[in-house]
N, C-alpha and C positions, 0 to 999 in steps of 0.2 A: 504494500500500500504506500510506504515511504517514497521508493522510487516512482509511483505509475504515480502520487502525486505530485512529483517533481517534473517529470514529464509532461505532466495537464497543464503545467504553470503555476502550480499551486506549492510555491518552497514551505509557506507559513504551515502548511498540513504535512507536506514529508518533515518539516523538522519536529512536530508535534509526535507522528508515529514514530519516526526515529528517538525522540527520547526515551518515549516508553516501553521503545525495542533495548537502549542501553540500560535504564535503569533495570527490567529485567534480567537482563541479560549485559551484565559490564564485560565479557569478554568475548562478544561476537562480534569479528571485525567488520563485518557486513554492515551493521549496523553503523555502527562508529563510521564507517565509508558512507554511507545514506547520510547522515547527520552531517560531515564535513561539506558534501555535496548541498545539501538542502539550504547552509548556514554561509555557503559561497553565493548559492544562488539568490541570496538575502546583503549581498554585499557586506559581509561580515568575515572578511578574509582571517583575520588574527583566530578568531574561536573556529572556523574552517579551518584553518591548519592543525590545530589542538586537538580536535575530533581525526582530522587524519593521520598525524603523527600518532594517534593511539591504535589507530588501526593498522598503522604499518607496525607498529611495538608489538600488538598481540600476533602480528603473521608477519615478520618481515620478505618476503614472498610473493605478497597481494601485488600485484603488479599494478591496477587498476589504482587504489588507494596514492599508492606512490607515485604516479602517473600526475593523481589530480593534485599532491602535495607538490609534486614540481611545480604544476602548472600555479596554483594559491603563491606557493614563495616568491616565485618570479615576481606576482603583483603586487606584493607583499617590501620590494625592492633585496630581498634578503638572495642575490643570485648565486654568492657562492655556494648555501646550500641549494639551492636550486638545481646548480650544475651536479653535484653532488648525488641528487635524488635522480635526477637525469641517466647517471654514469649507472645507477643500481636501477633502473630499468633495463637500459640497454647489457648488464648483465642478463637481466632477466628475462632478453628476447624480446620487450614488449620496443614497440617502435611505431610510428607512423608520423602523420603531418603536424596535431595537435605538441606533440613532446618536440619538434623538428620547431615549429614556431617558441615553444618554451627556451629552448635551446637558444634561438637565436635573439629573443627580447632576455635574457640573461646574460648573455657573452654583449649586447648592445648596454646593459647598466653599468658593464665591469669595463666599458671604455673599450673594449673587442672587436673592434669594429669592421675590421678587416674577416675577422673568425665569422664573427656575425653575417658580413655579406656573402660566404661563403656558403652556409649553411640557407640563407635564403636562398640564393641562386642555384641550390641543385634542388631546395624542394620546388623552384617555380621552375628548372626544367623537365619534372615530371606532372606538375601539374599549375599551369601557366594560367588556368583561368583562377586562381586562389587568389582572392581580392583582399586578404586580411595579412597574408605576403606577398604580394604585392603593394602595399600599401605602405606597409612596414619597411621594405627594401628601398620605396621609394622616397620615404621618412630618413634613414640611413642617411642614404647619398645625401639627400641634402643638408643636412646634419655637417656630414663632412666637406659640403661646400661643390656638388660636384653641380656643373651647370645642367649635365643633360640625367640629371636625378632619376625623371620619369622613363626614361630609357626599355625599360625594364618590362611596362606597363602597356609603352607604344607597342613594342614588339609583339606581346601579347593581343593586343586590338588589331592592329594592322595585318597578322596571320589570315591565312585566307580559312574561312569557316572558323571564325571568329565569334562566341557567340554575343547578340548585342548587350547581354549586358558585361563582357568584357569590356565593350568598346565604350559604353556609358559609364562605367567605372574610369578608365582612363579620360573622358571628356569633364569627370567630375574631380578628378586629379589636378589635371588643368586649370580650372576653376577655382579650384581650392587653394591656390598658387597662385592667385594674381595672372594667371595667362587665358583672359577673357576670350579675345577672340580666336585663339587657337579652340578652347574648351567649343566656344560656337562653331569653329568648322567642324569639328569632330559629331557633333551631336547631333548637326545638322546632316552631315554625311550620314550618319546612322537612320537618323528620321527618312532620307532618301531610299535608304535602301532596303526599307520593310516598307 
């Protein structure tokens, strides 16, 4: 019930059944994960990580738990552990985009910048319409003063079978950067071509 109402949108009720999943039960890490999660999804990151660290305490293992405790610390600005929790994933075979984006807004707080752009750039070469690295990457660059930032982004849009809301991502890129009328040719291109 915790999770399916965290899923409905409903964190105030998963964190409600999750407590009175831990107070029966203080040592089902499931629980303690449902409750981290519920207490994230209520923008309560510090008591989210305390619910998850204790879940990773009772199973150091849970792959899942430690997964969302990377992803919490990172928010949390705490990235050296962050990286840390990272590294005991990827022992633990768990891997994908989520932990790949953790990864690289953690090595971005630690001044990593280079590591960081790194790690964006192979996950947007497998999947190049991700607008949350893409965005992030193109955050980066500019950060580090590069002119052509969006680079990254165009590529992504300008690809042929492009879908439009990559290209509307990128035209809102633009926009969001003071480059008015480039953002109008793009969106306008887009509006053409549907």
């Amino acid at each position: 019930l915790a999770r399916t109402a965290l899923e409905a949108g409903q964190p105030e009720l998963a964190e409600r059944e999750a407590r009175t999943l831990t107070t029966g039960e203080p040592r089902d890490r499931e629980a303690w994960s449902a409750l981290g999660s519920a207490l994230y999804a209520q923008s309560r990151p510090e008591q989210a990580a305390a619910a998850l660290r204790r879940a990773v305490a009772l199973d150091p293992g849970y792959g899942i738990a430690r997964e969302n405790l990377a992803i919490v610390l990172g928010v949390l600005d705490k990235s050296e552990e962050a990286l840390a929790e990272l590294a005991e994933c990827e022992r633990l075979g768990r891997k994908g985009p989520a932990l790949e984006m953790a990864r690289a807004r953690a090595l971005m707080q630690l001044d990593r910048y280079e590591d960081s752009e790194a790690v964006l750039e192979r996950l947007l070469a497998q999947s190049p319409d991700d607008r949350d690295a893409q965005f992030l990457l193109a955050q980066l660059r500019h950060i580090r003063g590069d002119a052509d930032f969006a680079r990254s982004a165009r590529a992504a849009a300008q690809r042929p079978g492009a879908p439009p809301v990559t290209r509307a991502f990128y035209g809102d890129l633009l926009r969001r950067t003071g480059r008015f009328a480039d953002a109008e040719a793009v969106l306008r291109g887009l509006i053409a071509s549907e």
